[in-house]
Structures are given as structure tokens and as C-alpha cells.
C-alpha positions as CSV (number, residue, x, y, z in Angstrom):
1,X,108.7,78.3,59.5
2,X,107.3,75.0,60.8
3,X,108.7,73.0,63.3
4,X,111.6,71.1,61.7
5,X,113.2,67.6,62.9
6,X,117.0,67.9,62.1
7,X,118.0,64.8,63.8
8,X,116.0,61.6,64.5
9,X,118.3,58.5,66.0
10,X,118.5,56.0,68.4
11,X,120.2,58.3,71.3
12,X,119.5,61.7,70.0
13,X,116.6,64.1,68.0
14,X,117.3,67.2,67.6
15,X,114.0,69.7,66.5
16,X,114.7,73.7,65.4
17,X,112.6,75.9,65.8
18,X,112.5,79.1,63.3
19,X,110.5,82.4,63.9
20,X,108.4,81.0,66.5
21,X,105.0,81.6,66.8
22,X,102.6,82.0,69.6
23,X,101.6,78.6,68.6
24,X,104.8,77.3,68.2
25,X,105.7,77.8,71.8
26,X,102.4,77.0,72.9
27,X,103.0,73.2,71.0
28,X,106.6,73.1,72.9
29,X,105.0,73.9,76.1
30,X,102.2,71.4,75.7
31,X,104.4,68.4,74.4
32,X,107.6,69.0,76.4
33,X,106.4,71.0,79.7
34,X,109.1,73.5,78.7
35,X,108.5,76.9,81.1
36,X,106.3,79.1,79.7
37,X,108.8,82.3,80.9
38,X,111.5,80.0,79.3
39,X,110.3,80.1,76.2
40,X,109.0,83.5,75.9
41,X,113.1,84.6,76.6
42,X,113.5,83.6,73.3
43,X,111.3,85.7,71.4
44,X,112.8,88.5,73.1
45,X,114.8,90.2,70.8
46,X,117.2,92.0,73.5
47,X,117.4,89.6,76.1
48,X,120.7,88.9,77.5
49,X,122.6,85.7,77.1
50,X,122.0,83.4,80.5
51,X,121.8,79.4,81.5
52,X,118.4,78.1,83.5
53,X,117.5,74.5,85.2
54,X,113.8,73.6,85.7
55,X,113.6,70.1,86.6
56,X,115.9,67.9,84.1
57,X,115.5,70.9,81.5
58,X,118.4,72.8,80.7
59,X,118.4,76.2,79.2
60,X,121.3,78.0,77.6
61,X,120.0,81.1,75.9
62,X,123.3,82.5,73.7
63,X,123.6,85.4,71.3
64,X,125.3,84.6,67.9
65,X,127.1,87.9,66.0
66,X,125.5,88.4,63.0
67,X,125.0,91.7,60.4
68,X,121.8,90.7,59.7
69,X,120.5,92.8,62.0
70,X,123.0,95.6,62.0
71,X,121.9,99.2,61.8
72,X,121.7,101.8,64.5
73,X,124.8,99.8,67.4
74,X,122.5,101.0,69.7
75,X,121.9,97.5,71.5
76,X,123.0,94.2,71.7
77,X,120.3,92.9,69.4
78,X,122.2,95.4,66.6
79,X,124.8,93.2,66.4
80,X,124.0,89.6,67.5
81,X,120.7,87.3,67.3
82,X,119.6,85.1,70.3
83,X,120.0,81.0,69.7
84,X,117.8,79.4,72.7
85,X,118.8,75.7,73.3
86,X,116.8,73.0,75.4
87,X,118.1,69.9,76.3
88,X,115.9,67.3,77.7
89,X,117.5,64.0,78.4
90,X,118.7,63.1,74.7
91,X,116.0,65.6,73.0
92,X,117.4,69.0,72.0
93,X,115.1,71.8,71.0
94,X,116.8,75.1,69.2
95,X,114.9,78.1,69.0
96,X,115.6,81.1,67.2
97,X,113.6,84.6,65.7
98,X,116.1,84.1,62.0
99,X,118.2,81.6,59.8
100,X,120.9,81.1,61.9
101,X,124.0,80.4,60.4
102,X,125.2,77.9,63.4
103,X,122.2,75.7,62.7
104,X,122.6,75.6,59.4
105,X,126.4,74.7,59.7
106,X,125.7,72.3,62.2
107,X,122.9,70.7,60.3
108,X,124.8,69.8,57.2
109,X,127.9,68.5,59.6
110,X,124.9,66.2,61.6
111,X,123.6,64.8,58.6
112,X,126.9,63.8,57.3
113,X,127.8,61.8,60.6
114,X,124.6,61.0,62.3
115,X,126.3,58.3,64.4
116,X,127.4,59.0,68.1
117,X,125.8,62.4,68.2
118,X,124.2,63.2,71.2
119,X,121.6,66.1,72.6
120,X,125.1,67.4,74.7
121,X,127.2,67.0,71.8
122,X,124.9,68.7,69.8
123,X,125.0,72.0,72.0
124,X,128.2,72.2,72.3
125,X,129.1,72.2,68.6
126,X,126.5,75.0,68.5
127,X,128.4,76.5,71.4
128,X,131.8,76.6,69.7
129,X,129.9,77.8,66.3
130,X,128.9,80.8,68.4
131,X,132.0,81.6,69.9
132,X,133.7,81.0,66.1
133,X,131.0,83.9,64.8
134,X,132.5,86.8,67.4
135,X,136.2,85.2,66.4
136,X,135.0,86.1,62.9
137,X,133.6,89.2,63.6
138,X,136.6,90.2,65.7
139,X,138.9,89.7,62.5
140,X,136.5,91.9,60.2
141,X,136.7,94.8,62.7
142,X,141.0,94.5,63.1
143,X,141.1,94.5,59.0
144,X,138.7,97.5,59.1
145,X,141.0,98.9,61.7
146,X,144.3,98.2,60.1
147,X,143.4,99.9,56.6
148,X,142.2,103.0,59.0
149,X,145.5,102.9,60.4
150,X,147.6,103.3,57.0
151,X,145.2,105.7,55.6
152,X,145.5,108.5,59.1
153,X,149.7,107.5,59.3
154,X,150.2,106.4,55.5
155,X,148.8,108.5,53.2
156,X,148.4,111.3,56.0
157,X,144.6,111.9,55.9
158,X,142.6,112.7,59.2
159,X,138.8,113.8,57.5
160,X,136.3,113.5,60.1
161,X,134.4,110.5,57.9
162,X,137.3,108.4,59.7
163,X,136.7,109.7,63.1
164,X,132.9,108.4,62.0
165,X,134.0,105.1,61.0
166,X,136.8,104.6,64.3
167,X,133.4,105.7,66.4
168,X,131.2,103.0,64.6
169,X,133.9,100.2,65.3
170,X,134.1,101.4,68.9
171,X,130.2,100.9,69.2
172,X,130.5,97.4,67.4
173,X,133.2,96.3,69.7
174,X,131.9,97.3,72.7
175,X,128.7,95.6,72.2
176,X,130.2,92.6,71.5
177,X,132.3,92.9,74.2
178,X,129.3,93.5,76.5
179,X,127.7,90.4,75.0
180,X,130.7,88.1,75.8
181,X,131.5,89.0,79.1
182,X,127.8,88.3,80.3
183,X,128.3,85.1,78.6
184,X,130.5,83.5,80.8
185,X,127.9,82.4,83.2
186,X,126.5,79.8,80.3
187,X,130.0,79.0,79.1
188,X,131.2,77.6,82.6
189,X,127.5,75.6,82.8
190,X,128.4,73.3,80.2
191,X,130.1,71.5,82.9
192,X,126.9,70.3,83.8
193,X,126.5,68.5,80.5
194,X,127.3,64.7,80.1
195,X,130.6,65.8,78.3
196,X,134.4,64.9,78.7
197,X,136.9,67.4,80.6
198,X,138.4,67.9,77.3
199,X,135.3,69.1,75.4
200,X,134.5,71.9,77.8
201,X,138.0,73.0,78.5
202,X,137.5,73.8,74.4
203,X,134.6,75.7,74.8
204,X,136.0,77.7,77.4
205,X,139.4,78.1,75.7
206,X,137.4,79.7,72.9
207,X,135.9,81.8,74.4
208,X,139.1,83.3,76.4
209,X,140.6,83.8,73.3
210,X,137.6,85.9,71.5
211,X,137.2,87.8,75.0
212,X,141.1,88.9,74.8
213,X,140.7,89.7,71.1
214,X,137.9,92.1,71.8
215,X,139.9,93.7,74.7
216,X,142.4,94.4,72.4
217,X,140.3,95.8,69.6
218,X,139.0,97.9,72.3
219,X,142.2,98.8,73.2
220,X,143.7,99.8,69.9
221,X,140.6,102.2,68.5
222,X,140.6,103.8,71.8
223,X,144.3,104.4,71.1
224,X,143.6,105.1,67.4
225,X,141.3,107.9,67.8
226,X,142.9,109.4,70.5
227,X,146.2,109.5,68.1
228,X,143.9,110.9,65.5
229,X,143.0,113.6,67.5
230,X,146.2,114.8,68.5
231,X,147.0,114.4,64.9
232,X,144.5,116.8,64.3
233,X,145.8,119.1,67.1
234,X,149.0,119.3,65.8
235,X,147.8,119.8,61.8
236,X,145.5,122.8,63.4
237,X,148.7,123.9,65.4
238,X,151.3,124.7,62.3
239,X,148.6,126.2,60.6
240,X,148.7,128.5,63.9
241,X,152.5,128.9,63.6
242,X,152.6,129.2,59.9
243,X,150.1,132.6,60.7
244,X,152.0,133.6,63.8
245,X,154.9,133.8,61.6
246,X,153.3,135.7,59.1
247,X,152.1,138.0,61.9
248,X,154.8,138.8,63.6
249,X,156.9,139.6,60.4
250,X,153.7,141.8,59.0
251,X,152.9,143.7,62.0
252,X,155.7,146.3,62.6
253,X,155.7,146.9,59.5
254,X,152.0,147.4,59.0
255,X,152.5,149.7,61.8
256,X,154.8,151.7,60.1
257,X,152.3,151.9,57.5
258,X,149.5,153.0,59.8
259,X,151.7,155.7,61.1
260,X,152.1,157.2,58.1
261,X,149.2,156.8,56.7
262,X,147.2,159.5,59.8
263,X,146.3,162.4,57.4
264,X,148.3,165.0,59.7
265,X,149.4,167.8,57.9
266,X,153.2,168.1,59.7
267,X,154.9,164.8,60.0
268,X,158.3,164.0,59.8
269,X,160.0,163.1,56.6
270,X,157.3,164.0,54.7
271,X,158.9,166.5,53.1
272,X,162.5,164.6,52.8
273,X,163.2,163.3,49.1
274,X,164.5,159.8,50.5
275,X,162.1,159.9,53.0
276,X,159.9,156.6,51.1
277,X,162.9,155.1,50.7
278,X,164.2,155.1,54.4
279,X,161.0,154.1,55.7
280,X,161.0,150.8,53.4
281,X,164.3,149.8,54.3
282,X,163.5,150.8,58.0
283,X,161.2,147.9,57.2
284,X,163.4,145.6,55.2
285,X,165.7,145.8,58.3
286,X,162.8,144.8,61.0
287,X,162.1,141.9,58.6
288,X,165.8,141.0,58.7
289,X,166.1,141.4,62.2
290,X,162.9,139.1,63.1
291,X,163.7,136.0,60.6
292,X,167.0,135.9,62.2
293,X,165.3,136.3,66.0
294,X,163.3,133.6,64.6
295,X,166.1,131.3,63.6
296,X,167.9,131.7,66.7
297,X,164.9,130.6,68.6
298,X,164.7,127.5,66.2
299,X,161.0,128.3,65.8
């Protein structure tokens, strides 16, 4: 996509950049003197979030959550897409590899109200639609969660798939965790920005409360599996009882039977006419005698 002007006014233009080229950054650098290094950060798909000065430039490079590029969880570029902003006095330059659904939001809100916008304002609505996309994502993931929950204590199902799907939250959570706690450092530069006390302290505020949200997601499907396995643990352990039972009831008795089952030609009672019968209730009365050892044990 070609370069785009979003915002053209008195005090402010705003240009977005989508799927830059080698060309397109090559134009940036040409026109704006924008770092080369700079501007190669954000056509990297898993570099981290961070916030650079070079001269009056100033760089925030942020990751957005998105499922657009969701598949393996094995990085933080499975789960979130990089939004590279450059403000230059009242010029702001956003660059990113994809639609980015904070642009696009932003856009149509800019548009509407193009009066008193400015290249800081600007940044950090984009800022606050970032944070909002990990709020977002940190409400799909407790919903997920919560109907886990009531189908493991509910309706009393443990199959591994769950134990799959608790796993695959972990991963997503911890990434995003990951993601947020290395972007403090570009949260707290916004104070550099020409922007009142109040503004920031929003920002930051924002952020807090997505960072404690993921703490506690992490929190509670660490908690969840480990209850799932020791759900498991016990299911495997009465099926263990349930066959100790059976075995201790079944084996003096299938003693008995091996006993008298030896092909010796003199045994005893083999030649008694009750002798059948007193064996079997020699067993009925073993029986007896265990089930009420058992109930006095309270096993």
C-alpha cells in the first residue's frame, strides 16, 4: 500500500505507512532524515517494543495484540503486530507490516474531529488503542477460561483436549505478558511528549490495569491445571481403590481355589461328602469377615 496522508491541517499531518517497502523507507529516509536502523525496526517482524530519540525525532515502536497472526504461540510476533510511530515536530509518521486495527479506529475518530489534533495527541490515542487491544484480548482469554472451569468442576470432565486448551491459554498469556512488561519503558516516555499530566497519567493507568489483568490470568490457569491434575490423580486413584477392593476380597479366596485345585492324589476333604460345601462357606465367611474389616477401617 502506498504512502497514505490521514491528516493534513494547520498544526498537525499525520502519514501511515502500510507494508512498507524498501522503497518506502528509502522515501521516509530521504524526505524526513528518519534513521535508517530506525526504520528497518519496523519491518522486523519480532522486534521488541522500545522508545528512541535521534535529534528532535522520537520513536515509540509498540506491539498491538492481534489474531491475525496467530498460529504456533511460539513468539511474540504470534500474538501481537508491531505499530512504529515517528513524531517530528507536528508531523507523525505510522508504520506498520498489516491493517492495523488502531489506525483504522483512529482514522475514522480524526476525520470526524480534525480540529485541535496534534502529532502528540495523535500518539497517544494510538497508545491507549493499543493498550485497549491486550484489555480486549485479556477478556477473550478469562471467558475461554471460565467455560473451562465449569466444564472440569461442572459437568465433571477432565479429557486431555482441555489440558491442550488450558496449555494454549498459558502460552497466549504469557506472551502477552512478556510483551507488556517490556513495554513499560515507552509507556513512561510519553512524558516527554507536549501532553498534560492528566493525559499520561491515563496511559499509564491503562496499562497497570491490563498488566494486573494478565498477572491474574496467569495466575488462575496456573492454578487451573494444577487443580486439573490433581483431579485426574484422584479419578486415577478410586479406580485404584475400587480394584484394591476387589483384590483383597478375591484373593483368599482364589487361594483357596488354587489349593485345591494341585492335582495331588491325597488331600484333605476330598473324599468328605460336604467337603464342597465347607470350603465355599469357609469362603463366604472370609468375604464376611473382610467387608466388615473394611467398614471398620472406613475405607
Amino acid at each position: 500500500m502506498p504512502i497514505e496522508i490521514l491528516l493534513k491541517t494547520d498544526s498537525c499531518e499525520w502519514i501511515d505507512v502500510e507494508g512498507a517497502t524498501e522503497q518506502d523507507l528509502q522515501f521516509l529516509h530521504q524526505h524526513y532524515d528518519i534513521n535508517e536502523l530506525l526504520l528497518e525496526d519496523t519491518i522486523d517482524p519480532n522486534h521488541l517494543p522500545k522508545y528512541e530519540e535521534d535529534g528532535g525525532l522520537k520513536f515509540f515502536l509498540t506491539r498491538e495484540n492481534t489474531e491475525l497472526e496467530r498460529t504456533n504461540l511460539n513468539s511474540i510476533s504470534d500474538v501481537s503486530t508491531k505499530l512504529g510511530i515517528f513524531i517530528i515536530d507536528q508531523l507523525i509518521i505510522t508504520v506498520h507490516r498489516m491493517k492495523n486495527r488502531s489506525i483504522m479506529e483512529l482514522k475514522k475518530e480524526v476525520l470526524l474531529h480534525p480540529e485541535g489534533q496534534t502529532a502528540d495527541k495523535i500518539a497517544l490515542n494510538l497508545a491507549l488503542k493499543v493498550m485497549k487491544s491486550y484489555d480486549e484480548e485479556a477478556e477473550n482469554i478469562l471467558e475461554i477460561l471460565d467455560n473451562l472451569e465449569n466444564e472440569i468442576f461442572l459437568k465433571n470432565s477432565n479429557h486431555s483436549s482441555q489440558l491442550r486448551r488450558l496449555y494454549k491459554l498459558k502460552r497466549k498469556s504469557g506472551l502477552n505478558t512478556r510483551i507488556l512488561n517490556i513495554s513499560a519503558d515507552w509507556i513512561d516516555k510519553f512524558r516527554k511528549l507536549n501532553l498534560t499530566d492528566s493525559e499520561t497519567t491515563d496511559l499509564k493507568d491503562k496499562y497497570k490495569d491490563v498488566v494486573a489483568d494478565f498477572d491474574h490470568l496467569n495466575a488462575q490457569i496456573t492454578n487451573l491445571i494444577s487443580m486439573f491434575l490433581a483431579l485426574s490423580d484422584q479419578k486415577a486413584n478410586q479406580v485404584m481403590k475400587i480394584l484394591a477392593i476387589y483384590s483383597m476380597y478375591f484373593l483368599p479366596i482364589t487361594f483357596i481355589a488354587g489349593v485345591y485345585g494341585m492335582n495331588f492324589e491325597i488331600m484333605p476333604e476330598l473324599k468328605q461328602p460336604l467337603g464342597y460345601y465347607a470350603v465355599l462357606g469357609l469362603m463366604a465367611l472370609i468375604v464376611i469377615i473382610t467387608f466388615i474389616y473394611v467398614r471398620r477401617k472406613r475405607w
